[in-house]
N, C-alpha and C positions, 0 to 999 in steps of 0.2 A: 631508550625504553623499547624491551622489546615485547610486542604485543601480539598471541594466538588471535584468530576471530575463527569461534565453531560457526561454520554454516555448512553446517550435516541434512538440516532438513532444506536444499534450495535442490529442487528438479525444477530444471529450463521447462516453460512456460503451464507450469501449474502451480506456482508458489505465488502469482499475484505481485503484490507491495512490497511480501517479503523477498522477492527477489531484486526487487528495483533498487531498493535500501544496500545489499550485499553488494550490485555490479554498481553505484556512484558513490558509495561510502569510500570506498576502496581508494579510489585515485584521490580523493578531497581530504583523504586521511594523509597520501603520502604527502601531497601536494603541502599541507598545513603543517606536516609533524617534522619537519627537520630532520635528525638525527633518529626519528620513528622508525623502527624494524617492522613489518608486520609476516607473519605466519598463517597460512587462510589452513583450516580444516576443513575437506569437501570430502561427501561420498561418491559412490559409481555414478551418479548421475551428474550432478555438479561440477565432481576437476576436471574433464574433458573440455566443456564448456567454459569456465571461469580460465583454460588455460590460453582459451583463444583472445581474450581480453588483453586490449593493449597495454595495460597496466601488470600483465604477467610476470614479464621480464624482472619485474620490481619488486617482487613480494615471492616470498617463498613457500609456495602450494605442496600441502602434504594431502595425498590420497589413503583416505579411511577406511576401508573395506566396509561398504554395507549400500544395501538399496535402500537410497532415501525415500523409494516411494514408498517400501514398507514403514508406517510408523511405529510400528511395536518395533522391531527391527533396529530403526536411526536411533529410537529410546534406551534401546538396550546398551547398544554403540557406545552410546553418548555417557552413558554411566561408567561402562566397563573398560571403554578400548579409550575413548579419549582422552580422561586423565592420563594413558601411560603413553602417550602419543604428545602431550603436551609436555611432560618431564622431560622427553628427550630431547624433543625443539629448544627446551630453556627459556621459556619463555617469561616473563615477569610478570605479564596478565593474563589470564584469558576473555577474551571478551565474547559471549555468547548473543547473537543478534538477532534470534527469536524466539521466546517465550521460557524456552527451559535452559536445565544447566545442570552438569554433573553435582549430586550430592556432597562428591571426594573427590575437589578438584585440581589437589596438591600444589596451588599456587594461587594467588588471590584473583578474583573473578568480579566482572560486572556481568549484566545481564538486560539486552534491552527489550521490556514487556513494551511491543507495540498497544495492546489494551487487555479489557478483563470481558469484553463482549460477553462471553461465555457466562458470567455471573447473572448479566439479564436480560443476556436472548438464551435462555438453554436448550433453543432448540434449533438452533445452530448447527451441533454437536449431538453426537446419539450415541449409544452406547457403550462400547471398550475408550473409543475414543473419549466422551463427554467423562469418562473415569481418570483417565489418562490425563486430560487438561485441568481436570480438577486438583489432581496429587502434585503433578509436577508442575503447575505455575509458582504457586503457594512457595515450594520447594523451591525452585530459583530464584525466587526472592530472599527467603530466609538464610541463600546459602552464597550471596552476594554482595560484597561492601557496598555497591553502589548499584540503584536500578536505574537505565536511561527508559525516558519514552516520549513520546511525541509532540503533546499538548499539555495545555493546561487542567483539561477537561478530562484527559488519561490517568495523569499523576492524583487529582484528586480520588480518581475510582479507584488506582492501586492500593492508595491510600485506605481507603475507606475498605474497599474487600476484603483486602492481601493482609490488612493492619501492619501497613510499611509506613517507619516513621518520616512524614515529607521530608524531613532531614535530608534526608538519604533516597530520595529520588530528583531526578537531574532528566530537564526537561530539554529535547533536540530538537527541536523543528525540523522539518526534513527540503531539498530544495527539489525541483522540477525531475520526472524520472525523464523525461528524453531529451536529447542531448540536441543542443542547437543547430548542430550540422545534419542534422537526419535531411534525406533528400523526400517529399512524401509522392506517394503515387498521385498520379494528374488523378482531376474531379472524374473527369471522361471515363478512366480506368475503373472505378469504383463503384462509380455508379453501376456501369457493366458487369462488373463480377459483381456484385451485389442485388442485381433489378431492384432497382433502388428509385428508376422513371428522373422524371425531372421533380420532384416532390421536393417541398421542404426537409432538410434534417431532424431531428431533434438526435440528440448524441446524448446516451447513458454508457460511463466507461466503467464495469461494475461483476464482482464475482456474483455467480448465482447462487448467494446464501441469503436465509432468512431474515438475519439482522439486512441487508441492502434494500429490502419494501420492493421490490421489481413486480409484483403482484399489484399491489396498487397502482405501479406506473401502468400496469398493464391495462387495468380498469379506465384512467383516468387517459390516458394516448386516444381511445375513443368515444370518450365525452368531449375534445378538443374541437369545438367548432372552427374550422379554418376551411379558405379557398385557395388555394388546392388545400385537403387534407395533407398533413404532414407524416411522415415516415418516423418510428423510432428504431434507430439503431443502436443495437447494443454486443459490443464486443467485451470480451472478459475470458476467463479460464472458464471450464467446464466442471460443473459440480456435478452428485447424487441428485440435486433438486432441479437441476436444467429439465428435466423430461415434461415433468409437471409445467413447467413453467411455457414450455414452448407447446404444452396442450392447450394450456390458456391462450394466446398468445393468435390475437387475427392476421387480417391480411395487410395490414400495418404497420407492423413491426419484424426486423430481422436482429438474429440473432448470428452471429459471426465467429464464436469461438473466441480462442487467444487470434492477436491476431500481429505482426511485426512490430517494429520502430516507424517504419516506413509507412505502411497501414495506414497506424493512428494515427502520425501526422496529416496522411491525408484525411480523415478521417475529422478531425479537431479544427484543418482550415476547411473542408467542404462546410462544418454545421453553420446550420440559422442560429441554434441555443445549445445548449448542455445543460441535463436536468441531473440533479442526484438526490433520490428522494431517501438515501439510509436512516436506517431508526439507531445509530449510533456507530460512533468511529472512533479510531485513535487521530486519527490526521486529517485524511483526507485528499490523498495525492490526487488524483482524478481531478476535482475543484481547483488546484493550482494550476496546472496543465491547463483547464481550460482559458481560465483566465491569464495565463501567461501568452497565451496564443490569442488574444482577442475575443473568444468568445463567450458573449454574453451568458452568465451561469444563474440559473434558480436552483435552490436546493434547500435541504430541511433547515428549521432553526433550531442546529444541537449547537452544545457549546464548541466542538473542535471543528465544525465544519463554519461559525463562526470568526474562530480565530484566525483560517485559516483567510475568509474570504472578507472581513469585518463587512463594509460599508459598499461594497462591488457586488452585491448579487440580491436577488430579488430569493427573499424568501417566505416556504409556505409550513404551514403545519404536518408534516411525514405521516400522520394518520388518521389526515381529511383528502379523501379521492377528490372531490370537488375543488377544495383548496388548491390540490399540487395539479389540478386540467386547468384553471384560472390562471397560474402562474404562466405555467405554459403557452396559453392561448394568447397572455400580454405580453411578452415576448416575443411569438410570432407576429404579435398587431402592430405593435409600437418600435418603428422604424428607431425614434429617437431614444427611445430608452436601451433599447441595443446597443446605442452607438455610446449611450454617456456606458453603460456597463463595462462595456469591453476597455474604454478607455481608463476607468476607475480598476479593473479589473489587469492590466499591463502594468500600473503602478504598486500596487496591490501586491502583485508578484514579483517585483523588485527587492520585496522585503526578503525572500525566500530563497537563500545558497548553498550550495552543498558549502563551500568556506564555511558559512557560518554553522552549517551542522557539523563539522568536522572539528571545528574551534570549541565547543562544548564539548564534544565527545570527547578531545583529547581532556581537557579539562576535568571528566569524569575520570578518567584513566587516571591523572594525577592527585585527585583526593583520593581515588581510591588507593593509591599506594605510600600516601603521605603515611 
C-alpha cells in the first residue's frame, strides 16, 4: 500500500498538535505498516524541516510550492496543485491530516478532522478564515471514504455537525508528543531564563485561542491562596489573541511563546501541577504528557479530556473561576493527593501509543480501499 499524507498546512512551531501528530505518526506508520510506502506532501515551510527527521530517509518527501503560512494560498494548493502532485507519485491513498482535503482528489482519500471546535466556539476563527473552515471542513468530509479523529467525544460532534454517518468515522487516539529520550534543561536553567524565583509552578501547555479558557485561568491563578504564591507558566504558539491576554495577565504568570522539546521537558518535570482549563478538545495531548511524566493534572470535565485522563486527574467546572482556583489551590495543598495523581496518572498513560495510533490508522487506510 502505497500511501500520500498532505501536510501542506504544518509551519515548524505554529501549527501546535497539528504538528506533533505529522512528526510521530510518520515513524509509528512505518514502524507498524510492513510493506507501507509513504509519500509526505510539504510546503516551503514544512519539507526543509520534516527533511531533518530521522525518519526521512524512509519516506519519500515531495516539495509543493506554496507558503503554508499563507492560508488562502496552502487552500488554493491543496485544491489545484496537489491532486496533480498526487497522480504522479501513484499513490493508492491520499491521506490528508488536518481538517481539509482536495474536492478532486483523483485517487481515494481519508481525512483526519482533529475536531469541529469552530461550530461552537465561533469565535475562535473571524472572518475570510471563520468562511474558509466553514466550506472546507464539511467539504472533506463529504469528499472522503473514511474520516479518522481523536476521541470519542470528536466523532460524536463530526457526526452530529458534519452529518457524517458514524459508520464512517474511525476513532485514533493519539500517544505522547515528546519523545522519551528528550534531554530537559536543568530546573536552575529555567527558572533563570524565566525569573520564575523559587515559587511553585503551575504549568498550562496551551495555544492562545478562545476555546482554551486561559482568561479564566488568568482570573482564577490570583484568587489561589497559597504560601508562597504560586507562578503560572504558560508556553504554547503565539496567536492574534496573545496581546489581550498577556494585558490581562499579572505579575504571576509568564507567558513563553512556542518553546523546544527540551524546554518542555523541563518545563513538565520542574511543575508542582498542570492545569488545562479548555472549554472543548479533540484529545488533548497537553493532559497526556502531563500525566505520562508524573505530573499531577486538574482540568475541565469535557468528554475528550475525560477520556483521555479518566479517573487520574482532579476535575473542575471550565466556566466557574472559583471552581478551576479551588482545584488548584488542592493540589498545591495536598501533598498526598499529588502523589496518588501522578501515580494513577503514569498508568493511565500506558494506555496511550503511537503503535496503537498507527494500528487504527493503518486500518482506516484499509476499509477505506476495501
Amino acid at each position: 500500500m502505497r500511501v500520500g499524507l498532505n501536510v501542506l498546512h504544518l509551519v515548524p512551531r505554529e501549527t501546535g498538535g497539528g504538528e506533533l501528530y505529522v512528526r510521530r505518526l510518520v515513524p509509528a506508520l512505518l514502524e507498524a505498516g510492513g510493506d507501507l510506502e509513504l509519500v509526505v506532501f510539504a510546503g516551503d515551510e514544512g519539507a526543509p524541516s520534516l527533511a531533518r527527521e530521522p525518519w526521512a530517509p524512509d519516506v519519500e518527501l515531495v516539495h509543493v510550492p506554496v507558503r503554508s503560512r499563507s492560508r488562502t494560498r496552502r487552500v488554493l494548493v491543496e485544491q489545484a496543485m496537489l491532486p496533480r502532485a498526487v497522480r504522479k507519485a501513484r499513490v493508492d491513498l491520499l491521506h490528508n491530516v488536518q481538517n481539509t482535503a482536495p474536492a478532486l482528489p483523483r485517487v481515494p482519500q481519508v481525512t483526519t478532522i482533529l475536531d469541529v471546535i469552530y461550530k461552537r466556539h465561533r469565535e475562535t476563527h473571524a472572518g475570510i478564515l471563520a468562511a474558509g473552515v466553514a466550506l472546507l471542513v464539511p467539504l472533506a468530509a463529504r469528499r472522503s471514504r473514511r474520516v479518522l479523529t481523536l476521541s470519542e467525544a470528536a466523532k460524536d460532534d463530526i457526526a452530529h455537525y458534519l452529518h457524517v454517518e458514524p459508520s464512517r468515522i474511525d476513532v485514533t487516539p493519539l500517544g505522547p508528543g515528546l519523545a522519551d529520550d528528550v534531554l530537559p534543561v536543568a530546573e536552575a536553567e529555567l527558572r533563570r531564563r524565566h525569573d520564575l524565583g523559587d515559587a511553585p509552578i503551575v504549568l498550562t501547555v496551551s495555544a492562545k485561542r478562545p476555546h482554551k479558557n486561559l482568561e479564566r485561568l488568568l482570573e482564577a491563578i490570583v484568587l489561589v491562596e497559597q504560601d508562597p504564591p504560586p507562578l503560572l507558566v504558560a508556553p504554547g504558539y503565539e496567536t492574534v489573541f496573545e496581546p489581550e491576554l498577556r494585558r490581562r495577565a499579572g505579575e504571576r504568570v509568564r507567558f513563553l511563546g512556542w518553546v523546544d522539546d527540551e524546554e518542555l521537558e523541563g518545563l513538565y518535570r520542574v511543575a508542582t501541577c498542570f492545569v488545562f482549563p479548555s472549554l472543548a478538545e479533540g484529545f488533548g495531548l497537553p493532559v497526556l504528557e502531563a500525566m505520562m511524566r508524573g505530573v499531577p493534572v486538574a482540568c475541565s470535565r469535557i468528554g475528550p479530556l475525560e477520556e483521555v485522563a479518566g479517573e487520574a486527574a482532579l476535575y473542575f467546572e471550565p466556566t466557574n473561576t472559583r471552581d478551576l482556583a479551588r482545584a488548584i489551590e488542592t493540589l498545591l495543598a495536598d501533598a498526598n493527593l499529588r502523589t496518588r495523581l501522578a501515580e494513577a496518572g503514569r498508568e493511565r498513560a500506558k494506555e496511550f501509543t503511537w503503535a496503537r495510533t498507527a494500528e487504527a490508522t493503518i486500518a482506516s487506510y484499509e476499509r477505506a480501499l476495501a
